[in-house]
C-alpha positions in Angstrom: 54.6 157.4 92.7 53.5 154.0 91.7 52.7 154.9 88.3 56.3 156.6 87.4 58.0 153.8 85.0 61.5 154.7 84.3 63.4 154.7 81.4 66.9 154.0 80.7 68.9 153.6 78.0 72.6 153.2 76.8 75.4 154.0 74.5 74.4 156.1 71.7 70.7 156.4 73.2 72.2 157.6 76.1 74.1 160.0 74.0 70.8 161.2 72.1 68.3 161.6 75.0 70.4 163.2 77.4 69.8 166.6 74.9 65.7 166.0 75.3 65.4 164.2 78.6 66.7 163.9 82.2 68.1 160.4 82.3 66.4 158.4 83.6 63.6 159.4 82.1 60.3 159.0 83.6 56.9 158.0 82.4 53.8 158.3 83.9 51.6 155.1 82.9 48.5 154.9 84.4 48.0 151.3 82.3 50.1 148.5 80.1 51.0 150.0 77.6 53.2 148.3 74.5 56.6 149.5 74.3 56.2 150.7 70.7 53.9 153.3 71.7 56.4 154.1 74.9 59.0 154.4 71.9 56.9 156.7 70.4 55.6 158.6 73.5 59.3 159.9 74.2 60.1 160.1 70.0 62.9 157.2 70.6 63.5 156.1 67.3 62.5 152.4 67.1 65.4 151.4 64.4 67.6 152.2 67.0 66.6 149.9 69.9 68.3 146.6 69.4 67.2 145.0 72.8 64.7 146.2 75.3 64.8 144.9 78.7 61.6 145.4 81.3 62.5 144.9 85.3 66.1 143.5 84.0 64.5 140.9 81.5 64.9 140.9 77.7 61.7 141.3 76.3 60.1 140.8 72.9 59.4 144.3 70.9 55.3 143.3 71.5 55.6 143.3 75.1 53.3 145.5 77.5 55.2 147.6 80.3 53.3 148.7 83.3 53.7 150.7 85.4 55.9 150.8 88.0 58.5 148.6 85.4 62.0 149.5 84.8 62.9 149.4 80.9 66.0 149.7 80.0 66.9 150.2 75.6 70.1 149.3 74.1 71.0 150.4 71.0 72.9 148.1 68.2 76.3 148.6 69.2 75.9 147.2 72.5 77.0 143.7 72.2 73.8 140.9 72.7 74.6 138.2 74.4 73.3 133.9 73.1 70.4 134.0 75.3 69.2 137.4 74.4 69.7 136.7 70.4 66.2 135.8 69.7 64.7 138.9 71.4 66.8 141.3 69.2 64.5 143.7 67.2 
């Protein structure tokens, strides 16, 4: 299905969701919607995204995702790398 946006995440996320969800989770989107409300959607608590990446890009915390896109969330322990330092939330 076109719509069906999946969700990944890591580390300790990983750890959390895999109680709530089956991993990857998937969301069905029928428009862009921001990430925070995505967040919020699958009660992912925000503080503990450091870096959210959409389609395998590092994205800014008031980016849109569509549907169809790939988002992956890393929590803080994950280590960031120099190009990804200014999109850390």
């Amino acid at each position: 299905m076109k719509n069906l946006t999946r969700v990944y995440m890591f580390g300790s996320l990983q750890i959390w969701a895999r109680d709530l969800y089956d991993l990857p989770i998937q969301v069905d989107l029928k428009a862009a919607t921001p990430l925070a409300d995505v967040l919020r959607k699958l009660k992912i608590p925000a503080d503990r995204v450091q870096l959210a990446m959409v389609n395998n890009r590092a994205v800014p915390w008031d980016s849109d995702i569509y549907p169809g896109d790939r988002l992956s969330l890393f929590p803080e322990e994950y280590p960031v790398f120099a190009d990804w330092r200014d999109l850390r939330f």
